[in-house]
C-alpha positions in Angstrom: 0.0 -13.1 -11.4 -3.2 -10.7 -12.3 -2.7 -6.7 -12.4 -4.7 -4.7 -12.4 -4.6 -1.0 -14.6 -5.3 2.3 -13.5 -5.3 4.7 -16.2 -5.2 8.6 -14.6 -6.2 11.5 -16.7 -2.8 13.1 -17.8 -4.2 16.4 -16.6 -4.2 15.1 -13.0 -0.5 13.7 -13.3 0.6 16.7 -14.2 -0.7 18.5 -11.9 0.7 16.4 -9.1 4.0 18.2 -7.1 6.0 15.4 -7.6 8.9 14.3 -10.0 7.6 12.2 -12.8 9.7 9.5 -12.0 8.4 9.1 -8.2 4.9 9.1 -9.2 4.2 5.5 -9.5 5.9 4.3 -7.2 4.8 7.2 -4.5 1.0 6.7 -5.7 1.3 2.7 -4.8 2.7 3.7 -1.5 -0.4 6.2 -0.8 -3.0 3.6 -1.9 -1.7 1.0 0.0 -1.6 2.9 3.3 -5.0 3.9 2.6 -6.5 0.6 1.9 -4.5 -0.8 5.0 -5.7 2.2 7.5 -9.4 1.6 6.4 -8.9 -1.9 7.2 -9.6 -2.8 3.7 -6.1 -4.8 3.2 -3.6 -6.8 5.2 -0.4 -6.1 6.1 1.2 -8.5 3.8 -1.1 -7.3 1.0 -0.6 -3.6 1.6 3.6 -4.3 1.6 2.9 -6.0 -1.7 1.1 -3.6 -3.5 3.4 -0.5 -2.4 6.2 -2.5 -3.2 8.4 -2.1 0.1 9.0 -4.5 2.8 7.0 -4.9 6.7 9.8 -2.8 8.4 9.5 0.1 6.1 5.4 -0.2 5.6 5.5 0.3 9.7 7.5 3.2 9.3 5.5 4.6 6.9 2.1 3.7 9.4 4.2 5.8 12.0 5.0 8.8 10.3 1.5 9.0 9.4 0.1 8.3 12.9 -2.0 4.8 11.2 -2.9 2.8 13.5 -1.3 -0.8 13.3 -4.1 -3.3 13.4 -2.9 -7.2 13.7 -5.2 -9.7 15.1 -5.9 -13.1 14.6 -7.6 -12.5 11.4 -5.1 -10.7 9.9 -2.5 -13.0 10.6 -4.9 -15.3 9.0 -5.1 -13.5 5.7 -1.0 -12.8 5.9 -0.6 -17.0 6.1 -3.1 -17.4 2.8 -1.7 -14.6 1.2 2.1 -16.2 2.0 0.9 -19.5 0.1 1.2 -21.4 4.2 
């Protein structure tokens, strides 16, 4: 599997209000709800990068008021992206 590296400036991490050990995994959660709600990442892609499952990711999408989008192209990319 390929990662990618994001390196922030130490400045900015600081200055988030957040404990340091809930940054990661907090920031993962925030880009991947982003990149789902601009329809730039599937479901299954989105659950993957924040690291959670489909049932908490909708949760998430609710609390936040994201609309769900799941049509024929999405479940598509979800059945590539789950190696069917």
């Amino acid at each position: 599997m390929k990662t990618v590296r994001i390196e922030l400036p130490s400045e900015a991490v600081e200055g988030l209000r957040l404990p340091r050990q809930e940054i990661e995994n907090r920031l993962r959660l925030e880009l991947a709800l982003h990149l789902y709600g601009e329809e730039l990442a599937s479901a299954a892609v989105s659950c993957r990068l924040a690291g959670i499952d489909r049932d908490e990711f909708w949760t998430h999408l609710a609390a936040r008021r994201i609309p769900r989008h799941y049509g024929p192209e999405e479940l598509s990319e979800d059945v590539v992206f789950a190696g069917g």
